[in-house]
Each structure stands twice: as structure tokens, then as C-alpha cells.
Steps between C-alpha positions, in 0.01 A plus 500: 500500500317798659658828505525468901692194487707620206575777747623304786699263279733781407520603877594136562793509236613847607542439857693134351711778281586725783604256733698304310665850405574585856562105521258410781299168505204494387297440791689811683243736669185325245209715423335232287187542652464859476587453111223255485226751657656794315562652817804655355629699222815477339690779592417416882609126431832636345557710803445201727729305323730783515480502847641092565777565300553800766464816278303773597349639194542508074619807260257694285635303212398197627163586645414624112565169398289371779217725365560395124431107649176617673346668211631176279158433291354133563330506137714353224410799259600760790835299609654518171457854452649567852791242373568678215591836755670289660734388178569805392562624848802170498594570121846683659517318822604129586312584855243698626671618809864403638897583426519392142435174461406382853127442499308707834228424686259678223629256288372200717148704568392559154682160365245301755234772367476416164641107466165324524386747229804451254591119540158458306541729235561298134823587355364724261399753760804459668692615194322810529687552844891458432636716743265317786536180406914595539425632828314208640773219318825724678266496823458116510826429399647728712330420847370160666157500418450185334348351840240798548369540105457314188746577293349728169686424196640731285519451130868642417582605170747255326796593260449409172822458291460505078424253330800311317318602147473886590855534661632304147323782324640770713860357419431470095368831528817617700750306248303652202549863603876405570545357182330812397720760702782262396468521126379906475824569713731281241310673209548786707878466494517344143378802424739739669800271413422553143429879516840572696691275226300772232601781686868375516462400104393887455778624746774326329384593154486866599825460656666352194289807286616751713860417601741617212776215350802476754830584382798275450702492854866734488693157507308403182559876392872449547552128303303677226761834512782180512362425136627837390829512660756521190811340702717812296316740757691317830775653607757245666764581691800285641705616800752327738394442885805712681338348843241312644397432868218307689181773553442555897159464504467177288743164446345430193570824358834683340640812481708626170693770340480461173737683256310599126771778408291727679624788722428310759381141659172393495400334797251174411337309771470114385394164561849294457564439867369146411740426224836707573699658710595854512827428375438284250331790309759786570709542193 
């Protein structure tokens, strides 16, 4: 195919691409035979499509992108350099021009542009143009343009999972270093364990070193004195209770006067209020 006819091809798809962006039909306002005599160029057939969807004229940024489609290259060497701009000038953008991700009429332009180039490109040069190749699937997929163009297929890249034999080795190698971590840490406390029983050995030895022999307790003290006691050292006494009454602040408890040929009474406080009366002890 001569470069003329290569040149009115793409004005063929782009007015095809414009209109069924501005969804008109196809045959709306034709200028088929003007493509065919190269009578026009494309930023004039833009503008007349333009004009049957009834808007006046197209922003700067869209009019550059008209420009990059009529310097597009018709050589194969000379397209894929300009392609390779053009992926780098994608590599942060999911369209060309548009609010996010709705595609604009750039997108159509340059899409028609370049698709009789690209749909023949082997896979292998395609790779060489991921962020395109993205472009151009999200494009297809995203707008009705199966009836207008072949559709180019895209080679996507497919997740591999591991192999059964390389995740079993991840998972010995992972139980290995547990039983690893496992046994340092009982070592690990094994060790301590038997280090604080040491230190608790040492403590109690110095302990029993340093703390001086405890003396017998006073009630052993006393038992022992007991020993000594010659009875002939007691003095015992024997008086005569001259009265005897119930103590106010306790039942259980006694008051006496006891008479031991003293001066006078001794007064004894005891605990017969469970087994007599007062006057049963008054002589």
C-alpha cells in the first residue's frame, strides 16, 4: 500500500472515530470523495465533523493531538519511534485527554491514527509498548468500536502462582527456622532457669553464712528457768475469802477479798463465776 493510500485510510477511520464519538451515522455530512482525492487534510476533516455534531471549534489540547496524527510517520521504522513518545507520554495516564478516565475526542483521533499500524505489529514489538497497548485495550473495551475497527489484541500478563514444590520448600524452610527459634529460646530459658536456681543456691548459702544461730524463744527460756525452781524458794500463802461479788464488767469473772493475816484485804480478780457462787466462797 502506497503512502497516499495509507494516508487516506487513516482519514477514513478517523472521521469513523469521530463520529461515532459525537454518535452520528456514518454517512452524516460524507466527505468520502474528498478523502479519496486528498482534497483534505485532517485537521480540516476534524473540524467538519465537528461542525455536524454542532460545535463550533476544538481546544488547543486537542488540536496538538490533531497535529501529533498528521506528522504520524507512514514508515514502520519511523512509526515506532513516534510510538514509543507516545508510551512514555501514556506511562501516567489511562487517557490522553478527558476527566479521568473518560476517553476525549483526542483519544478517538490518534486511536484511528495509529490502529492499522499496531494491529500488525508481532507480539514481541508490542511488548515493547505496555503503556499503549493499555491505552488502546481500556479504549476498545471501553467504547463501541467493535463495528468500525478490527479489534488488536493485547497480550496481558498472566499471574503465575508457585509451584506446589517451591511453596513446600518455603514452608520446610519456615518450620526449620521455627524449630530453630523454638529450641534457642528453650535453651535460652534452660539456661536462665538454671542460673537463677545458682544464684538462689549462692543467696541462701550466704544467708545461712552470714545470719548468726537464733536464740531459744523466752517461753523456752522460761521451761528451762522451771528446771531450776527449788519448790523451798515458793512462798505459799493461805487466806480466807471475807467476800466475793460478780465483776461489773464481766459474768465470767469474780471479785474477792481475801484475808492472809495481812493489814489489810487483798482484792483478787478470778475466774470462778463458772463454778460458784459468791457465797459459797465467803467464809
Amino acid at each position: 500500500m502506497g503512502a497516499d493510500q495509507i494516508a487516506a485510510e487513516r482519514k477514513r477511520l478517523i472521521e469513523r472515530a469521530l463520529k461515532n464519538y459525537f454518535h452520528l451515522p456514518v454517512l452524516a455530512g460524507s466527505i468520502s470523495d474528498e478523502i479519496e482525492n486528498g482534497d483534505i487534510d485532517i485537521k480540516s476533516l476534524c473540524l467538519h465533523v465537528l461542525k455536524s455534531a454542532g460545535k463550533s471549534s476544538l481546544n488547543d489540547e486537542v488540536m496538538k493531538w490533531i497535529g501529533f496524527v498528521e506528522s504520524f510517520p507512514v514508515h514502520s521504522q519511523d512509526c515506532s519511534r513516534v510510538l514509543t513518545g507516545l508510551n512514555e507520554e501514556l506511562a501516567l495516564k489511562s487517557v490522553l485527554l478527558g476527566n479521568g478516565l473518560t476517553p476525549s475526542e483526542a483519544d478517538f483521533i490518534v486511536f484511528a491514527a495509529i490502529h492499522s499500524f499496531v494491529i500488525g505489529l508481532p507480539d514481541s514489538e508490542k511488548g515493547k509498548l505496555p503503556h499503549v497497548m493499555r491505552w488502546i485495550d481500556y479504549i476498545q473495551g471501553k467504547e463501541n468500536l467493535g463495528k468500525l475497527f478490527e479489534k488488536i489484541l493485547v497480550k496481558k500478563a498472566q499471574f503465575k502462582p508457585q509451584s506446589t514444590k517451591l511453596v513446600s520448600n518455603l514452608q520446610a524452610d519456615s518450620s526449620a527456622k521455627g524449630t530453630s527459634q523454638n529450641t534457642k529460646k528453650a535453651e535460652k530459658s534452660e539456661a536462665e532457669l538454671n542460673l537463677k536456681k545458682s544464684d538462689n543456691g549462692k543467696t541462701a548459702m550466704g544467708n545461712k553464712e552470714s545470719t548468726p544461730e537464733k536464740k531459744g524463744s523466752p517461753e523456752t527460756e522460761a521451761v528451762e528457768k522451771d528446771k531450776e525452781v527449788n519448790v523451798s524458794l515458793l512462798n505459799l500463802q493461805v487466806g480466807l475469802i471475807r467476800k466475793a461479788w460478780k465483776h461489773p464488767s464481766a459474768d465470767s469473772l469474780l471479785v474477792e477479798e481475801i484475808d492472809v493475816g495481812d493489814a489489810k484485804l487483798r482484792q483478787v480478780v478470778s475466774g470462778l463465776a463458772k463454778y460458784f457462787d459468791p457465797d459459797e466462797l465467803m467464809v
